[in-house]
Residue frames as qw, qx, qy, qz and C-alpha x, y, z in Angstrom:
[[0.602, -0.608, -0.142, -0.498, 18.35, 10.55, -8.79],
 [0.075, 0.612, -0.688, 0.382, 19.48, 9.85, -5.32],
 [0.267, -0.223, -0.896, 0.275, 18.76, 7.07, -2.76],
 [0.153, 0.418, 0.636, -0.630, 16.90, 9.41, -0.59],
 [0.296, 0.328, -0.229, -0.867, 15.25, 11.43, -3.25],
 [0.477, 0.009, -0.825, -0.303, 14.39, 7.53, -5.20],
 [0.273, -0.174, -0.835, 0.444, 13.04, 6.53, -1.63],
 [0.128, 0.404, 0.395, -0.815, 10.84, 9.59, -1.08],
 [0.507, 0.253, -0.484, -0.667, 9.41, 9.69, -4.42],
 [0.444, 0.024, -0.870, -0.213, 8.34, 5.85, -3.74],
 [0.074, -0.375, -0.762, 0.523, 6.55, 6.75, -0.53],
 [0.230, 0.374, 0.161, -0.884, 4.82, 9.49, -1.86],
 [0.669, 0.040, -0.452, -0.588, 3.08, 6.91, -4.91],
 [0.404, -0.302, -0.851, 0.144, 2.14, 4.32, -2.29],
 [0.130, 0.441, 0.465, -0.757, 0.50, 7.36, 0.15],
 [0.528, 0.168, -0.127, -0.823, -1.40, 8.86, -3.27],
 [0.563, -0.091, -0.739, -0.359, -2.43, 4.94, -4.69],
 [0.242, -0.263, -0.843, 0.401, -3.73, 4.27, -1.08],
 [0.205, 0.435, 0.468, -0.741, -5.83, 7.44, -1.16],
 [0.468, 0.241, -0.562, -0.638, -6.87, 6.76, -4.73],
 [0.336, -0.205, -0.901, -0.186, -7.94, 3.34, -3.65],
 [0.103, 0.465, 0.723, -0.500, -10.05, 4.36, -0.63],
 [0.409, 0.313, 0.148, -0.844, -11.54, 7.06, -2.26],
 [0.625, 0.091, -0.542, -0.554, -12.88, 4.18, -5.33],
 [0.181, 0.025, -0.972, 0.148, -13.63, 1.94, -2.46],
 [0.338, 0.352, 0.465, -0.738, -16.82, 3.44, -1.68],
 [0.605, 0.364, 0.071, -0.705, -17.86, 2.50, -4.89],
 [0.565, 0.387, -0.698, -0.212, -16.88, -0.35, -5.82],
 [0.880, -0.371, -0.156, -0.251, -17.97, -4.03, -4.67],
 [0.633, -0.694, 0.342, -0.009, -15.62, -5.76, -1.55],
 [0.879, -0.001, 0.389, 0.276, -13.82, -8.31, -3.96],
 [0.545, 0.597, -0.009, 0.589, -12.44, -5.73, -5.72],
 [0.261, -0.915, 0.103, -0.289, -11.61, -3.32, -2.97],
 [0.777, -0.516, 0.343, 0.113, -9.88, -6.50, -1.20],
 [0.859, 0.429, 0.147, 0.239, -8.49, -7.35, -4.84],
 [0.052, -0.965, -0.196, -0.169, -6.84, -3.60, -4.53],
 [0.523, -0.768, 0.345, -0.131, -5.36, -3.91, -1.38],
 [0.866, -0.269, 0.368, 0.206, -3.96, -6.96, -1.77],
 [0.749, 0.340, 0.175, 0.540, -1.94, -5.69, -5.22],
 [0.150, -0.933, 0.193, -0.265, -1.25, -2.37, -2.96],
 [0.883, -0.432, 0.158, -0.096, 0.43, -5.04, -0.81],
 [0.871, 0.423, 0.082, 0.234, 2.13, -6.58, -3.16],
 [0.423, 0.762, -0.104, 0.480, 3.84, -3.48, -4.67],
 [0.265, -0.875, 0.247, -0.322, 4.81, -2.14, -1.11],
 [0.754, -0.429, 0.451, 0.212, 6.79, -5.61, -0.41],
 [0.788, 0.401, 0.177, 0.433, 8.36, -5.36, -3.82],
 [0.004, -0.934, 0.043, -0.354, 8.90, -1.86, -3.15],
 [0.650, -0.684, 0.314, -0.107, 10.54, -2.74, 0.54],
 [0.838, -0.164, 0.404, 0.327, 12.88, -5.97, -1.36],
 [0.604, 0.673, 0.133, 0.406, 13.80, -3.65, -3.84],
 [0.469, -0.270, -0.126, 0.831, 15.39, -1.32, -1.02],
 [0.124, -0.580, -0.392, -0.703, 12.86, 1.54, -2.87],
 [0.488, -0.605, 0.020, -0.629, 11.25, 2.17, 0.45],
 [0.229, 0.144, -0.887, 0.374, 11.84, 0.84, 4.12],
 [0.433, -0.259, -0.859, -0.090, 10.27, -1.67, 5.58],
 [0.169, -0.536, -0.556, 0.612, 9.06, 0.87, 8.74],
 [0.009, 0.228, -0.179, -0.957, 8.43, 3.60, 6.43],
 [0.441, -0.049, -0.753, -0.487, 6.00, 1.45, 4.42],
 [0.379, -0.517, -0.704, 0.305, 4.23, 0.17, 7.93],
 [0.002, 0.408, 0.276, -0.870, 3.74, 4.17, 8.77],
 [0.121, 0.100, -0.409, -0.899, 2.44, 4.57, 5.33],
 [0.510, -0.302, -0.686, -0.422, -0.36, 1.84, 5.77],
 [0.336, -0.410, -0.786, 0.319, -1.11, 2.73, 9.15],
 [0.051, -0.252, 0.036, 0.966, -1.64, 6.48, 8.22],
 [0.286, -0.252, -0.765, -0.519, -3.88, 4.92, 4.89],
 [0.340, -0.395, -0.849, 0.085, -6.07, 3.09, 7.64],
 [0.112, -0.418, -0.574, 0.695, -6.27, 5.73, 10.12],
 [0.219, 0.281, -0.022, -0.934, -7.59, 8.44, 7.70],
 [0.467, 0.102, -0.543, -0.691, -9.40, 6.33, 5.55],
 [0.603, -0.200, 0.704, -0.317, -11.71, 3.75, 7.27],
 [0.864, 0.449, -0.157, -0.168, -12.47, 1.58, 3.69],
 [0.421, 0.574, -0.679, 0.178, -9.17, 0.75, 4.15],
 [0.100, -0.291, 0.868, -0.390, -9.27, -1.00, 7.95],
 [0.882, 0.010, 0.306, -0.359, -12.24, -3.06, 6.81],
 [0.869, 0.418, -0.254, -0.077, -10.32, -4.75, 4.17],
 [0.672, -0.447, 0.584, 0.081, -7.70, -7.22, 4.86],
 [0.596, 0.573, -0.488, -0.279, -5.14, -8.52, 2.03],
 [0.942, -0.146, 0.250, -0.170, -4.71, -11.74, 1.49],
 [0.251, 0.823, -0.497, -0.109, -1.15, -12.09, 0.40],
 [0.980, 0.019, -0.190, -0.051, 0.01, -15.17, -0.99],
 [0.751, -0.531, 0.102, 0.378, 2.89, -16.84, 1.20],
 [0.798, -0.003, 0.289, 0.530, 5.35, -16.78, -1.27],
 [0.266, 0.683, -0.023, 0.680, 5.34, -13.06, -2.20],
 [0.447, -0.861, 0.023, -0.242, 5.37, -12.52, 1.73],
 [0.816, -0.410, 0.138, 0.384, 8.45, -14.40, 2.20]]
C-alpha cells in the first residue's frame, strides 16, 4: 500500500467513526458521547504522530464532523496533556 493510498484510507475511517458517533449520540447519555469524542481524539493524534494522516487534514476532518453534525459541536474532548503533547 502506498503513503498516499495508507493516508487516504485513514481519513476516510476517522470521517465514517465521526459520523457513526454522531449518529449514536442522539441516543446515548453526554458522558458517553464526550467519552467518544475524546477516544476519537485520541486516535486522530495517534493517527497524525504516526504520519497516517496530516495534522491539517485531520483539523478539516473534525471541522467538517462539527459542521454537518451538530452532536458533535456540543461536545468538547477532554484530552489528557500528555497524549496532546
Amino acid at each position: 500500500m502506498t503513503e498516499d493510498a495508507r493516508c487516504r484510507r485513514t481519513a476516510n475511517l476517522l470521517i465514517a467513526r465521526l459520523d457513526a458517533l454522531a449518529r449514536a449520540a442522539d441516543r446515548l447519555p453526554h458522558p458517553e458521547v464526550e467519552r467518544l469524542v475524546e477516544l476519537a481524539s485520541v486516535a486522530t493524534m495517534r493517527a497524525v504522530a504516526l504520519e497516517l494522516l496530516d495534522a491539517d487534514r485531520a483539523e478539516s476532518i473534525w471541522d467538517d464532523a462539527r459542521r454537518r453534525h451538530p452532536a458533535l459541536r456540543a461536545v468538547e474532548a477532554q484530552v489528557p496533556p500528555a497524549l496532546a503533547a
